[in-house]
Structure formats: C-alpha cells, structure tokens
FINU-519656 format. One record per residue (C-alpha): residue in three letters; x, y, z. Coordinates in steps of 0.05 Angstrom, whole numbers, padded with zeros to 5 digits, always signed. Layout:
BEGIN
alaXYZ ...
% end
This chain:
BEGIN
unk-00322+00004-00145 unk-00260+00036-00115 unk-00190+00002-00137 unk-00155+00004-00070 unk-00081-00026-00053 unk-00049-00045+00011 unk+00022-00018+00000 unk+00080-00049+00036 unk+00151-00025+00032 unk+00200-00018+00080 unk+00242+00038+00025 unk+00224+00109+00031 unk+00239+00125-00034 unk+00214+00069-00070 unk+00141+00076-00032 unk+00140+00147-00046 unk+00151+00129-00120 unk+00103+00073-00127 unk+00050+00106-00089 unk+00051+00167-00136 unk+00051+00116-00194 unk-00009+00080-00171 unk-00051+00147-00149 unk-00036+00169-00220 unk-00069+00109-00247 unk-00129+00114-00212 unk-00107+00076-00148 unk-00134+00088-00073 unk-00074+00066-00027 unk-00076+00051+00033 unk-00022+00061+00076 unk+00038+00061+00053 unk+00070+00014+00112 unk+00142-00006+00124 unk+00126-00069+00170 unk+00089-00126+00166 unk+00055-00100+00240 unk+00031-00039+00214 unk+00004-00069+00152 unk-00040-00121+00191 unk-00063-00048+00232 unk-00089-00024+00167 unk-00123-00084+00151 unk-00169-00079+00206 unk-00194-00009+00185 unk-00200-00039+00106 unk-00199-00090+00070 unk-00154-00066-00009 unk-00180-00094-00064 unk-00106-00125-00082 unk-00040-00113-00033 unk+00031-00105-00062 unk+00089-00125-00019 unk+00155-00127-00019 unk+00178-00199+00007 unk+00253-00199+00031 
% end
C-alpha cells in the first residue's frame, strides 16, 4: 500500500520543505496546495491516505 498525503500550506517555503521531508521518508504527496479550493480539487482525483494542514 502506497503512503500518500494531502499537503496543505499556504507558505512557499515551508511546503517546499515539508514536502521534501515527507518524499524522503517514503511519502507520496499529493499536491502541495495553498487553498482550501484547490485542496478539495485534488481530492476528487485521490483520495491520501492521511492530509496535513495548516489551520490558521
């Protein structure tokens, strides 16, 4: 089974960082996205095994 994660971050930096991170540790990501819009967009093409967001 693939470990896949909806990635949601409206920071450039911070998303770049994280996604690296996860791919590193074996982590499919999808996206990343930087609104709430685009992550719903992503859900209907797949559905991540866990999401991380960043609630502000």
């Amino acid at each position: 089974m693939t470990k896949t994660i909806l990635l949601v971050e409206d920071e450039f930096l911070i998303t770049i960082d994280l996604q690296m991170l996860l791919e590193r540790r074996g982590w499919t990501v999808i996206g990343p996205a930087a609104t709430v819009r685009e992550a719903l967009s992503l859900l209907d093409d797949s559905l991540p095994s866990v999401a991380l967001l960043h609630v502000h």
